[in-house]
ROMILO-381303 format. One record per residue: x, y, z of N, C-alpha, C in turn. Coordinates in steps of 0.2 Angstrom, whole numbers, padded with zeros to 4 digits, always signed. Example, Ala and Ser with C-alpha at 12.3 -4.5 7.8 and 13.67 -1.06 7.14 Angstrom:
BEGIN
+0066-0028+0039+0062-0022+0039+0066-0016+0039/+0064-0011+0035+0068-0005+0036+0064+0000+0039/
END
This chain:
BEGIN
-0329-0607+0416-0333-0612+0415-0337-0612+0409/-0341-0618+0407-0345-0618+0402-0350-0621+0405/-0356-0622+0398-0362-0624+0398-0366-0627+0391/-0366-0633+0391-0369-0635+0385-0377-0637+0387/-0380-0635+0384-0389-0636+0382-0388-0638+0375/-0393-0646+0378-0395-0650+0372-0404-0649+0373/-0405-0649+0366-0413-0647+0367-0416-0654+0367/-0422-0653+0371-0425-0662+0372-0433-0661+0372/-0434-0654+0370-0441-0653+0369-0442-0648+0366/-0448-0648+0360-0450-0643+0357-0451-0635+0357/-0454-0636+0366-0458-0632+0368-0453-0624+0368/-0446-0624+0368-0441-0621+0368-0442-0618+0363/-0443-0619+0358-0443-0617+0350-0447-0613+0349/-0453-0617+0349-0460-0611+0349-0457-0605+0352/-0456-0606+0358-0455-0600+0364-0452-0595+0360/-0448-0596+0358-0443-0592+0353-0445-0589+0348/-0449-0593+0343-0451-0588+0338-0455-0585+0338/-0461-0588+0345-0464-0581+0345-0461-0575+0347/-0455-0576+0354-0454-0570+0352-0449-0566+0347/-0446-0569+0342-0445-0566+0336-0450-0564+0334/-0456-0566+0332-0459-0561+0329-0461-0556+0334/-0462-0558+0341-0463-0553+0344-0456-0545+0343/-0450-0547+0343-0446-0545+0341-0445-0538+0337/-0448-0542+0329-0448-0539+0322-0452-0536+0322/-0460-0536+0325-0466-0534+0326-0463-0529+0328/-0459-0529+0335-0458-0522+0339-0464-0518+0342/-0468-0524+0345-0473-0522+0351-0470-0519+0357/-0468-0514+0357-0467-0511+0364-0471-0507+0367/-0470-0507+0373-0475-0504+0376-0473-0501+0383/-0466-0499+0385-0464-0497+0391-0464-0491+0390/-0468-0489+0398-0468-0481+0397-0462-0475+0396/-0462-0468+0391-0457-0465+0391-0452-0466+0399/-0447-0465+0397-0443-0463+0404-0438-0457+0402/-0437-0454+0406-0432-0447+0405-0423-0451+0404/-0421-0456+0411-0415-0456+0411-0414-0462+0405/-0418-0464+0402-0415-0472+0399-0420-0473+0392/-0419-0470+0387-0424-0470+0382-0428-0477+0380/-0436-0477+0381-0440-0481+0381-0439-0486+0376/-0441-0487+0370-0440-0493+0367-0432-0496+0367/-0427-0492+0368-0419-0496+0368-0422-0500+0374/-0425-0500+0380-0424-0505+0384-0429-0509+0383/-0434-0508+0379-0439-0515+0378-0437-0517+0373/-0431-0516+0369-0428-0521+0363-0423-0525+0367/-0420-0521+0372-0416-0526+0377-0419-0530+0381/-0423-0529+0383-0429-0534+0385-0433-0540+0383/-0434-0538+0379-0436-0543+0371-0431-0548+0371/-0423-0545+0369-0419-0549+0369-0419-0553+0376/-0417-0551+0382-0418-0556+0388-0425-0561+0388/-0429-0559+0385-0434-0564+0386-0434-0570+0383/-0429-0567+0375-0429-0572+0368-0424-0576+0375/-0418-0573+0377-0413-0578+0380-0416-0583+0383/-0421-0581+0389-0424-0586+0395-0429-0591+0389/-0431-0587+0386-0439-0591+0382-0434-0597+0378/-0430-0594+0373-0425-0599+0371-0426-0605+0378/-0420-0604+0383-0419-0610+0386-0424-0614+0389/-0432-0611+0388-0437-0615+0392-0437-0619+0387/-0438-0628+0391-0439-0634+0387-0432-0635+0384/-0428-0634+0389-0420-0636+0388-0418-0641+0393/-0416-0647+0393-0414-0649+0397-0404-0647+0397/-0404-0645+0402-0395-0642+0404-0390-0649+0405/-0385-0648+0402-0382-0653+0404-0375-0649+0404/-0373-0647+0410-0365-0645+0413-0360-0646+0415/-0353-0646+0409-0345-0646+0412-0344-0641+0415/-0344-0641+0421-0341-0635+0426-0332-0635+0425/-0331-0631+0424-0322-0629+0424-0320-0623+0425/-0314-0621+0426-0313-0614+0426-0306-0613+0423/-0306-0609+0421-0296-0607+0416-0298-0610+0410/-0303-0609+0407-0302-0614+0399-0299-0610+0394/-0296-0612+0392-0288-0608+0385-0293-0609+0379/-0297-0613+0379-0300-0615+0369-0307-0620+0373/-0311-0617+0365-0318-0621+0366-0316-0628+0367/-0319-0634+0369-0320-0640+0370-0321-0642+0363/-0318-0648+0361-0316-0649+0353-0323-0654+0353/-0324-0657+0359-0330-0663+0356-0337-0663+0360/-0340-0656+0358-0347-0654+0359-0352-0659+0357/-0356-0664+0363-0360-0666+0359-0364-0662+0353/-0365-0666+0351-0369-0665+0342-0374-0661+0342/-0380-0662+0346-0385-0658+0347-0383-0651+0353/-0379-0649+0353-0377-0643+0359-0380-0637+0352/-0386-0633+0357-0389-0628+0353-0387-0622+0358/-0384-0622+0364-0382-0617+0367-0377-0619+0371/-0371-0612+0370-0366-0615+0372-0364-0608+0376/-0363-0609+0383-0361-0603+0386-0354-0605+0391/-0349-0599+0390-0341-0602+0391-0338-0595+0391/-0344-0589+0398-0341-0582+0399-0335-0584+0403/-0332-0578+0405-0327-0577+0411-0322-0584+0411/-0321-0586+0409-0314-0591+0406-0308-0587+0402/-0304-0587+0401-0296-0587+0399-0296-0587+0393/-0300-0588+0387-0298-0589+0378-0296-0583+0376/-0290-0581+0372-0288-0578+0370-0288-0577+0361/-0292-0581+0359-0288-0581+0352-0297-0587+0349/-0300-0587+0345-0304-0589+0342-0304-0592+0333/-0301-0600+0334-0298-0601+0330-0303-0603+0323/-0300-0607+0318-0305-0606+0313-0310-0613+0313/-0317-0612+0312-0321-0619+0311-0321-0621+0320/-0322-0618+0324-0325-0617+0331-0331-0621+0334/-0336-0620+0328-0342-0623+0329-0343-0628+0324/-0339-0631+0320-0340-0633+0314-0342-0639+0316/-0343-0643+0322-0344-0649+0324-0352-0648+0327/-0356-0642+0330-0363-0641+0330-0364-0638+0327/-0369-0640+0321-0370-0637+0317-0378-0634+0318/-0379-0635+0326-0387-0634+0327-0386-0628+0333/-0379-0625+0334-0379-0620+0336-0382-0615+0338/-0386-0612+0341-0391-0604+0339-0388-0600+0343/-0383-0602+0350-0382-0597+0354-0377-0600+0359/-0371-0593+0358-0366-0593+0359-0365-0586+0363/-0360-0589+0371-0358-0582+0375-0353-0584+0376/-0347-0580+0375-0339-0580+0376-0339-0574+0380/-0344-0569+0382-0342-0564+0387-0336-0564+0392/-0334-0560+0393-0327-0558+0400-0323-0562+0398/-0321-0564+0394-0314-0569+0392-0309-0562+0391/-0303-0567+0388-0297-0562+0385-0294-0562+0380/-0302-0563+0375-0301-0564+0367-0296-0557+0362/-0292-0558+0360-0290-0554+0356-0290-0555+0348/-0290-0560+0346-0293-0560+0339-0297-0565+0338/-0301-0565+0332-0307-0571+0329-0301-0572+0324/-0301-0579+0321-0300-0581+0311-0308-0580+0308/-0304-0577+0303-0309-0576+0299-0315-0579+0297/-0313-0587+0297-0316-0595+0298-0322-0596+0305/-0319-0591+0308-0319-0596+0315-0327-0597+0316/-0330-0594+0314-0338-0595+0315-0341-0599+0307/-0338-0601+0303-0340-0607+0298-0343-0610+0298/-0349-0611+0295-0355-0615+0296-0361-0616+0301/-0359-0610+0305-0362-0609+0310-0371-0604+0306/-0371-0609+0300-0378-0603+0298-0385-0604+0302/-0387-0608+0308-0392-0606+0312-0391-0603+0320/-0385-0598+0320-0384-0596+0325-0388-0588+0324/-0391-0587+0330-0396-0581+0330-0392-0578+0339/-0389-0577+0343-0385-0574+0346-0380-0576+0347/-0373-0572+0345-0367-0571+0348-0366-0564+0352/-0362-0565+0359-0362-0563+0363-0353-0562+0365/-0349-0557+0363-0342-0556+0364-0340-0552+0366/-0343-0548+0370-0344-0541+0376-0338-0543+0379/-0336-0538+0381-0330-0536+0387-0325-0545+0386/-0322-0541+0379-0315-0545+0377-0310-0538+0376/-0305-0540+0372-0298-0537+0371-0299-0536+0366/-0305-0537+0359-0302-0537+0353-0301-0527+0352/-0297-0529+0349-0293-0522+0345-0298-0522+0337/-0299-0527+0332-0299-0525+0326-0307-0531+0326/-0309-0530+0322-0314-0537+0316-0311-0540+0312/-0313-0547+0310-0309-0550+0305-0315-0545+0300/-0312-0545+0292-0315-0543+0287-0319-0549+0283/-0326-0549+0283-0329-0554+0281-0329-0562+0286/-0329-0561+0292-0328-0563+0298-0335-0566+0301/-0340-0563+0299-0345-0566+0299-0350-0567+0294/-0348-0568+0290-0353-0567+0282-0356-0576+0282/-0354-0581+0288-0359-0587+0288-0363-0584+0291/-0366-0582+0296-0368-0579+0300-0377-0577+0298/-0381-0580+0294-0385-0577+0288-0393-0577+0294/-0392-0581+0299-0398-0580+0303-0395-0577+0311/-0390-0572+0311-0388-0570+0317-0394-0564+0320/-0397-0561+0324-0403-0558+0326-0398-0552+0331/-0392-0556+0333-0392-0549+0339-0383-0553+0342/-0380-0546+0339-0372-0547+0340-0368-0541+0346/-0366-0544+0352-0364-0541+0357-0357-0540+0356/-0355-0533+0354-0347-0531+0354-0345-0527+0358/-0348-0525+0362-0348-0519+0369-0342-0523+0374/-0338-0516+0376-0332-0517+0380-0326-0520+0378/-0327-0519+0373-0320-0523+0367-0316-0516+0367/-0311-0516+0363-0306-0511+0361-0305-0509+0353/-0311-0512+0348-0312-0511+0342-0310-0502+0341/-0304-0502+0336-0303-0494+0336-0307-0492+0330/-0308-0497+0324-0311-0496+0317-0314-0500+0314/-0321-0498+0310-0324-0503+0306-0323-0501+0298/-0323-0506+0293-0324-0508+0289-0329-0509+0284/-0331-0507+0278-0336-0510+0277-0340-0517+0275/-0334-0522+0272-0335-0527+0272-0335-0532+0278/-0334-0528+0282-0334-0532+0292-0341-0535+0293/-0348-0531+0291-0353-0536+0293-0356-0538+0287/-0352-0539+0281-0355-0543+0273-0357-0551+0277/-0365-0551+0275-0369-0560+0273-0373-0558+0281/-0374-0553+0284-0375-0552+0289-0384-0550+0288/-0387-0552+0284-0391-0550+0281-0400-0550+0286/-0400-0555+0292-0405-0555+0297-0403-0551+0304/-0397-0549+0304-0395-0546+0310-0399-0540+0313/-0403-0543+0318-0408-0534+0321-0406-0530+0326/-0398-0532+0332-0396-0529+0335-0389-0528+0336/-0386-0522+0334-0378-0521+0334-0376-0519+0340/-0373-0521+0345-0372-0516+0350-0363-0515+0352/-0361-0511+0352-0353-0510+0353-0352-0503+0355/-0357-0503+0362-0353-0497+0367-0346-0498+0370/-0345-0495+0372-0339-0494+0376-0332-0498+0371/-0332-0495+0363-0326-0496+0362-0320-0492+0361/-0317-0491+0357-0314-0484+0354-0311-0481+0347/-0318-0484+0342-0320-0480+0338-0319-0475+0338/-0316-0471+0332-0314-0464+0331-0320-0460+0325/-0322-0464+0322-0324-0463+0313-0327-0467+0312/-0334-0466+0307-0338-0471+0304-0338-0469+0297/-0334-0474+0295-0334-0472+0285-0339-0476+0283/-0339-0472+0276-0345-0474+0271-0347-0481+0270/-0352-0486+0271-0355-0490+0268-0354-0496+0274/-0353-0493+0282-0350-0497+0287-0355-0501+0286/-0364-0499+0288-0366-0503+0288-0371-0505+0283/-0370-0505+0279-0373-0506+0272-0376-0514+0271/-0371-0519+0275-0376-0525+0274-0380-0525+0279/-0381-0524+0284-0387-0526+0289-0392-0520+0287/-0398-0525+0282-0402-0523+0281-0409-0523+0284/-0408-0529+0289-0415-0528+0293-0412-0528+0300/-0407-0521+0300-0405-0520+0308-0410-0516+0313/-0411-0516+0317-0419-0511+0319-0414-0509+0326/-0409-0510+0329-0406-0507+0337-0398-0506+0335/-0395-0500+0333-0388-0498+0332-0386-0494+0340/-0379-0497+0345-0377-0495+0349-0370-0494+0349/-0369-0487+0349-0362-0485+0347-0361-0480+0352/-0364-0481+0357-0361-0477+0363-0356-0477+0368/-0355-0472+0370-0347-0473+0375-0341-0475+0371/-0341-0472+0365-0335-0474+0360-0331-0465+0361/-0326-0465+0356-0323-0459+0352-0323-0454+0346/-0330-0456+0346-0333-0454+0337-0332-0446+0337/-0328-0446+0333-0326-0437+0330-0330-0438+0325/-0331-0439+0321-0332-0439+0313-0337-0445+0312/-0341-0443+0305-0346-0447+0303-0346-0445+0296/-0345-0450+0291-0347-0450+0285-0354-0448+0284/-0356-0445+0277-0362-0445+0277-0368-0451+0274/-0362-0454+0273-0365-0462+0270-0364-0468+0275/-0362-0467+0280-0359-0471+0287-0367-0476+0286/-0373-0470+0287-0377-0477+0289-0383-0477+0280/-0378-0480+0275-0381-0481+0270-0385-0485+0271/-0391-0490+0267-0392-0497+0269-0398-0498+0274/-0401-0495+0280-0404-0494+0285-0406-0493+0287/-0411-0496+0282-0420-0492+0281-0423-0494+0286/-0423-0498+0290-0429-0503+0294-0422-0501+0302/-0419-0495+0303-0415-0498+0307-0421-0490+0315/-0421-0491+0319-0428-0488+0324-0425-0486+0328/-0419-0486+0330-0416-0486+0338-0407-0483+0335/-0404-0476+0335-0398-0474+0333-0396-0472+0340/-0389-0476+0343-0386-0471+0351-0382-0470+0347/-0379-0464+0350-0372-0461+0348-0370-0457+0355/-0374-0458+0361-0372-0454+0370-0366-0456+0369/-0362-0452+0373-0356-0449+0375-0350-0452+0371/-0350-0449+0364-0344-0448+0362-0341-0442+0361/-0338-0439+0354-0332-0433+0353-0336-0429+0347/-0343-0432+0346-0346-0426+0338-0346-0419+0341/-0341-0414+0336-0341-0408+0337-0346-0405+0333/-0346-0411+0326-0354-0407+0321-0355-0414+0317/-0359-0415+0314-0362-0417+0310-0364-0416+0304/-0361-0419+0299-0364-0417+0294-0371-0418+0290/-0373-0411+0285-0380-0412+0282-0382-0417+0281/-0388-0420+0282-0389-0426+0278-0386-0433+0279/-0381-0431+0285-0380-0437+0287-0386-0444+0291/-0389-0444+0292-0394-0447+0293-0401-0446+0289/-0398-0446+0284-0405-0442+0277-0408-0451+0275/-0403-0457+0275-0405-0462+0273-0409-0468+0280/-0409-0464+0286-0413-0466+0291-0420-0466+0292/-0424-0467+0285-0429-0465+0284-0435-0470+0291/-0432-0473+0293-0437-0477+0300-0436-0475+0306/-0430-0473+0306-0428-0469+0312-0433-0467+0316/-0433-0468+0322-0440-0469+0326-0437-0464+0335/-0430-0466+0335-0427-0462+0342-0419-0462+0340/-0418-0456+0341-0413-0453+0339-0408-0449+0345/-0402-0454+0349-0399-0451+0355-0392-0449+0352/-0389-0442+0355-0385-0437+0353-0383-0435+0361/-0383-0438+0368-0383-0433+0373-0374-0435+0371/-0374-0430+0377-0365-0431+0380-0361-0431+0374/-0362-0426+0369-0357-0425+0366-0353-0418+0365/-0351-0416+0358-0348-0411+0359-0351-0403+0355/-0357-0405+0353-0361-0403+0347-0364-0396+0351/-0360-0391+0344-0362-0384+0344-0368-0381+0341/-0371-0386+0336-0378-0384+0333-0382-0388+0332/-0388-0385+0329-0392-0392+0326-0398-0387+0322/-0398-0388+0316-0400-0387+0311-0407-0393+0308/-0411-0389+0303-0414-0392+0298-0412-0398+0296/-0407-0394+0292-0401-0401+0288-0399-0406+0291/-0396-0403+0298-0394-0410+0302-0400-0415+0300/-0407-0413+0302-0411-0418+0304-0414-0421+0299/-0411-0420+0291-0417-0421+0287-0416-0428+0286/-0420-0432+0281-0422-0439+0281-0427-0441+0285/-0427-0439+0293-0430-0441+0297-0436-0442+0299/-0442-0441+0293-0449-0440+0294-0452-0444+0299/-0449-0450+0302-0453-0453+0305-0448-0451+0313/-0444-0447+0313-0441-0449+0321-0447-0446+0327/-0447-0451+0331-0450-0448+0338-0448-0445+0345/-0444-0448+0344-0440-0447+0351-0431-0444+0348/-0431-0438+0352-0422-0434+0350-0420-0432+0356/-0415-0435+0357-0411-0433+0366-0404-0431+0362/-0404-0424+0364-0395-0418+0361-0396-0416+0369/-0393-0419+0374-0395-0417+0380-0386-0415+0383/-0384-0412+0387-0378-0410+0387-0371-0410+0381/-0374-0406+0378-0369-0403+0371-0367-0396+0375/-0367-0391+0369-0363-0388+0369-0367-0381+0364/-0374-0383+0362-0379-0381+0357-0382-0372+0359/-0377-0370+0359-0379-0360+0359-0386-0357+0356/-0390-0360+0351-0396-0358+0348-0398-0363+0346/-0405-0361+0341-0409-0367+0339-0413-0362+0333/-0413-0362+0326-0415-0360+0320-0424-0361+0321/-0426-0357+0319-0434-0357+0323-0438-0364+0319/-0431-0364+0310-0436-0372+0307-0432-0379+0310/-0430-0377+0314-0424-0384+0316-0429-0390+0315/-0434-0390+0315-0438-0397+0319-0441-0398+0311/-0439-0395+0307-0445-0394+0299-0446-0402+0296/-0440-0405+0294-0440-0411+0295-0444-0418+0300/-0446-0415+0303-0446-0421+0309-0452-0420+0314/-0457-0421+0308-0465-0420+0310-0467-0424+0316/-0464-0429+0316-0467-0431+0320-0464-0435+0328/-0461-0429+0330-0457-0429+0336-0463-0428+0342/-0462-0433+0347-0467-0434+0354-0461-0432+0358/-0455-0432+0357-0450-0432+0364-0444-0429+0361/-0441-0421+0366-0438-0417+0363-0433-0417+0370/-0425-0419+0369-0423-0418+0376-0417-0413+0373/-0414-0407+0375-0411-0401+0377-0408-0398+0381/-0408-0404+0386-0406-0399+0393-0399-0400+0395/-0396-0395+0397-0388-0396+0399-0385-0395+0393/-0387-0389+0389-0383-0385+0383-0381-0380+0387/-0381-0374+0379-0378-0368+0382-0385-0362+0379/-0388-0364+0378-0397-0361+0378-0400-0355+0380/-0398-0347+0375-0399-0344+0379-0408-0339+0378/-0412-0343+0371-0417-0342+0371-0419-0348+0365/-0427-0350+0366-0429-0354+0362-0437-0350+0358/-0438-0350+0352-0442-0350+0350-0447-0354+0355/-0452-0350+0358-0459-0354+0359-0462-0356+0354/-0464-0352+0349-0470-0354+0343-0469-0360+0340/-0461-0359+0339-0458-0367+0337-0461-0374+0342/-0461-0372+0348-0462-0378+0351-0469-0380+0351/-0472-0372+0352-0482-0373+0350-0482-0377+0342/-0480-0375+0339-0481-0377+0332-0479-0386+0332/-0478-0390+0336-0477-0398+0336-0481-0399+0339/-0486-0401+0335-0494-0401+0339-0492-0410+0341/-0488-0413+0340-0486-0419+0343-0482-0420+0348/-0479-0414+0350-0477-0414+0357-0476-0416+0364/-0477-0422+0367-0478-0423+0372-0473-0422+0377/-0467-0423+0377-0462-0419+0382-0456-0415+0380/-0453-0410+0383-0450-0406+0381-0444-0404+0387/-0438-0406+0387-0433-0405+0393-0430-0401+0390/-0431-0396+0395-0424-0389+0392-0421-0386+0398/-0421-0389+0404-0416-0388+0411-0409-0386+0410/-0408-0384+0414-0402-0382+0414-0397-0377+0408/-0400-0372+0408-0396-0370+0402-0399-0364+0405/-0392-0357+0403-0391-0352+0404-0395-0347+0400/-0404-0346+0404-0407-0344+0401-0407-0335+0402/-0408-0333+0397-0407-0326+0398-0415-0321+0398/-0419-0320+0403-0423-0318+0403-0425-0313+0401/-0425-0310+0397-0426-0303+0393-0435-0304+0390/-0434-0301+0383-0441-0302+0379-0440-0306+0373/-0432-0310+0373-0431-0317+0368-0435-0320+0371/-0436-0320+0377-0439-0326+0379-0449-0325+0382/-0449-0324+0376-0458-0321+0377-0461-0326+0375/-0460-0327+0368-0462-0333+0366-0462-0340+0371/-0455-0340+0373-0455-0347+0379-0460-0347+0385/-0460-0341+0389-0465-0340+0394-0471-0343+0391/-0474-0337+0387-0480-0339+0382-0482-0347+0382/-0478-0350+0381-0478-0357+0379-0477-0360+0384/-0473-0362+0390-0473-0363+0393-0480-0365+0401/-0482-0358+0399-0489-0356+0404-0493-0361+0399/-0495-0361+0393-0501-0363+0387-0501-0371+0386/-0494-0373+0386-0492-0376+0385-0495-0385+0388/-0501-0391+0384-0500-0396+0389-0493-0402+0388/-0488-0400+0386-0484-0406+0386-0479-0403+0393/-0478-0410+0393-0473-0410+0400-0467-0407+0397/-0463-0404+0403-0458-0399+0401-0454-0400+0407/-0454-0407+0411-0451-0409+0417-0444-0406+0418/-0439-0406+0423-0445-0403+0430-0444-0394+0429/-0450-0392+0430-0450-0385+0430-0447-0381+0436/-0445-0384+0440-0440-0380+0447-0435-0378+0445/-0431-0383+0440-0424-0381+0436-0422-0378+0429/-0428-0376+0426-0429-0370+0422-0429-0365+0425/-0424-0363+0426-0423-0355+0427-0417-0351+0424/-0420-0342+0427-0416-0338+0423-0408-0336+0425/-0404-0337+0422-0397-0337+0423-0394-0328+0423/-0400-0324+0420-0396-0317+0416-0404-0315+0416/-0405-0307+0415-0400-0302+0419-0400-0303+0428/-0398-0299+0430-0397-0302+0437-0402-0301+0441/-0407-0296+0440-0412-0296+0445-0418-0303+0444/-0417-0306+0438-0420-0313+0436-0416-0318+0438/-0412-0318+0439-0406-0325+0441-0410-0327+0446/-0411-0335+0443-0413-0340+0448-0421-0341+0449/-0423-0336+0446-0430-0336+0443-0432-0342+0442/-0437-0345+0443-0442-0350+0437-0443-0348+0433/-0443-0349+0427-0447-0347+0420-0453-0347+0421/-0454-0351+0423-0464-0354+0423-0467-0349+0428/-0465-0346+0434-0466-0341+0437-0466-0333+0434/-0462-0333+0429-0462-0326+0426-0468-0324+0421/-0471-0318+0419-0473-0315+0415-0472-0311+0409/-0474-0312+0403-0472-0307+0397-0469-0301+0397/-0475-0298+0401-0475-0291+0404-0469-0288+0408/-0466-0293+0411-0461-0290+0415-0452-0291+0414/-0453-0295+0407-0447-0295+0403-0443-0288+0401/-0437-0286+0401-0436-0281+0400-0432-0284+0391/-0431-0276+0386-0431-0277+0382-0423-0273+0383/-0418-0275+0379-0410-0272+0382-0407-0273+0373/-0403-0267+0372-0400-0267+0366-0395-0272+0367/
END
């Protein structure tokens, strides 16, 4: 089925830009949450609201159908929203929109799209969302979107994209949100995203990323919100994230990551929020966090953990919470410093029931938070 919206009142508009600015501004205010990182759901939210706030002051005007193979060739004129999910299209040919040129928003979602023409979005230059989640596509056309100059927020999640290109988001230059979970990306090469300059939400989670250039995110100064949850990173190279100078939260859980260093983190002076939560991470360098003054949110739990510097974590006088659950602590007098910290310590370190000691045996199953300095033993 589709849906075409012709707009018959102003008031639609306004709604809108304010919340674009509200947008850019990046007023958030949802409180931390442990399972789902705080600002990624207020910038999807933001988006839902721009959706709803967009259609106030729309009068709808609906072709109901079902099985459509191709866009409708003769879209009244004024059609500013055109929604046309869960239909049949396979193929998206060139100059698509070419007849509304007051287009802002387009949903092709759950269709059985397999390619775009390169064309196919031609003169589409005041469309602000495209939405083509859970299609077939395998590849991007190259320069495929470069009319695209007021786009704000591109849905590619649940597609089948194996590789990007660098000239795939060239002209893309307003774009604030990329999202393309669930593809099967292998590799991010140099200068992927080098055109979206005022990107602020990069989602590249539930992909197959083994590898990362170190210039992957050249370009992406203003970009606030990096997922990379549950792909194939075994390491990371130095400096890869060195040009992420706004970097604001930085997600790493569910992968395959055996370290994490200084290096990894440099660039980052502004990150706040860092979830490496079920890796593979055996120690932690006492400067690992040197770089990253201004971390409030440190997530670590469900590694392989068998002592953490406390003074490290006393020393982040910005720390407000700190998960390091699950992980095979080994009670001895490595972990002095942690008690210490732990007991002194006012940041949340949620839940302290599943902090405990794994080794030696007489501590296994121990609470940390329960133990004493004093009755650590010291073992060659």
């Amino acid at each position: 089925m589709y849906e075409v919206l012709v707009l018959i009142s102003s008031a639609g508009s306004q709604r809108a830009e304010q919340l674009w600015r509200l947008q850019r501004s990046l007023v958030l205010t949802d409180p931390p949450c442990y399972h789902t990182p705080s600002k990624h759901r207020a910038l999807h939210r933001i988006k839902h609201l721009f959706i709803r706030g967009y259609e106030a002051g729309y009068r709808v005007s609906r072709a109901v159908a079902k099985g459509l193979e191709s866009i409708p060739p003769k879209l009244p004129l004024d059609t500013w929203i055109l929604k046309m999910g869960e239909n049949i299209l396979q193929d998206l040919p060139a100059n698509i929109l070419s007849s509304v040129l007051k287009i802002e928003s387009v949903n092709l979602e759950r269709n059985s799209i397999k390619s775009i023409h390169p064309q196919a979005f031609a003169g589409a230059q005041r469309l602000m969302l495209l939405n083509l989640q859970g299609n077939r596509m395998s590849k991007l056309p190259v320069k495929g979107f470069k009319d695209l100059l007021n786009l704000r927020f591109l849905m590619l999640g649940q597609n089948q994209i194996a590789s990007l290109k660098p000239n795939m988001f060239i002209g893309m230059r307003n774009l604030s949100e990329l999202d393309m979970p669930l593809n099967a990306l292998t590799a991010l090469p140099p200068n992927t995203f080098k055109p979206l300059i005022a990107l602020k939400v990069l989602d590249l989670s539930l992909n197959r990323i083994q590898s990362i250039s170190p210039k992957a995110f050249v370009g992406l100064d203003e970009l606030l919100f990096l997922n990379l949850d549950n792909n194939k990173l075994k390491n990371i190279q130095d400096g890869t994230f060195g040009s992420l100078i706004g970097l604001e939260m930085l997600v790493l859980d569910n992968n395959l990551l055996s370290t994490l260093t200084a290096d990894t983190l440099q660039g980052l002076s502004n990150l706040q929020e860092l979830y490496v939560r079920k890796n593979e991470i055996e120690s932690l360098p006492a400067d690992v966090f040197r770089h990253t003054p201004k971390l409030t949110h440190v997530g670590l739990s469900g590694n392989r953990l068998h002592a953490v510097d406390g003074n490290m974590l006393a020393n982040m006088q910005g720390l407000k919470e700190v998960f390091l659950h699950d992980n095979p602590w080994k009670c001895d007098c490595s972990i002095n410093s942690l008690v210490h910290y732990i007991a002194q310590t006012r940041a949340n370190h949620s839940p302290l029931q599943r902090l405990r000691c794994t080794s030696p045996e007489e501590f296994r199953d121990r609470p940390i938070h329960q133990l004493k300095s004093d009755e650590l033993p010291c073992r060659a």
